[in-house]
C-alpha positions, 0 to 999 in steps of 0.5 A: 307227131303231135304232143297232147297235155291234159290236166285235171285238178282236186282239193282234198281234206286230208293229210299230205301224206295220206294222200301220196301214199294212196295215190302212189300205189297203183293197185289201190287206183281201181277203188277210185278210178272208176270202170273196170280196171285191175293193176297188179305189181309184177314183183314185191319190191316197194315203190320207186322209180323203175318199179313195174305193174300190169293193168287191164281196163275199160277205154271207151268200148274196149274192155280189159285193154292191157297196158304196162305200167313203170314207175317214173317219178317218186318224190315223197309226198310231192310227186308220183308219176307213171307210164302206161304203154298203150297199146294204140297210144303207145306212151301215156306219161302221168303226173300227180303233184300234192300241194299242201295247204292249211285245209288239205292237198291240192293233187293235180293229174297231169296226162300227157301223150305224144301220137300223129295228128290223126289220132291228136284230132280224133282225141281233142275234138271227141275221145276227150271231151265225150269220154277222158274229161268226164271220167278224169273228173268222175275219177277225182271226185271219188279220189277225193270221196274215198281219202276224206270218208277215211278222216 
């Protein structure tokens, strides 16, 4: 198997917090995710590790493309991190980190996956850079549109 890291990175003037608080509840990521995508949690409790949502989206031509999602990570307002089973890529790990500085929140995304080299290949050379790089981008500009339209 074959580990695959991605990341991607924006700066964001807004407050620490705000930006956690948005960025940890996963129904809100369809406001700013771009493509069709709909999460919802499977039960009330608040947010924390363990906590569990379904999702439908768009992957490439694939619509309404089930996945599981579960809380892994919940560090107020440092950290947030989720899984998504996929169910081609199996174990999707993702990874927000929120640095505070004087002007704003550094957030950074970091994705990672483990599949067979196959499948690595295909996705290094062609899904990624035609299709996951500009949609992570895409996605972090509206992230940051939508957190400093709310200032």
């Amino acid at each position: 198997m074959t580990n695959l890291t991605r990341s991607v990175e924006v700066f964001i003037q807004v407050d620490l917090q705000i930006a956690f608080d948005y960025v940890s509840d996963l129904t809100k990521h369809p406001e700013w995710s771009g493509g069709e995508l709909k999460i919802e949690a499977v039960s009330s409790e608040p947010i924390q590790v363990g906590k569990e949502y379904l999702s439908k989206g768009e992957v490439a031509i694939q619509k309404d493309r089930p996945n599981t999602l579960r809380v892994t990570e919940y560090e107020a307002p440092y950290k947030f991190g989720f899984v998504a089973n996929d169910p081609d890529f199996g174990d999707v790990f993702h990874t927000f980190t929120f640095v505070q500085n004087e002007n704003g929140v550094l957030v950074t995304r970091t994705m990672k996956l483990n599949v067979n080299p196959f499948i690595a290949f295909g996705f290094t050379f062609f899904v990624y850079p035609l299709i996951g790089n500009p949609s992570m981008k895409k996605a972090f500009a509206n992230l940051k549109a939508k957190l400093e339209s709310q200032r």
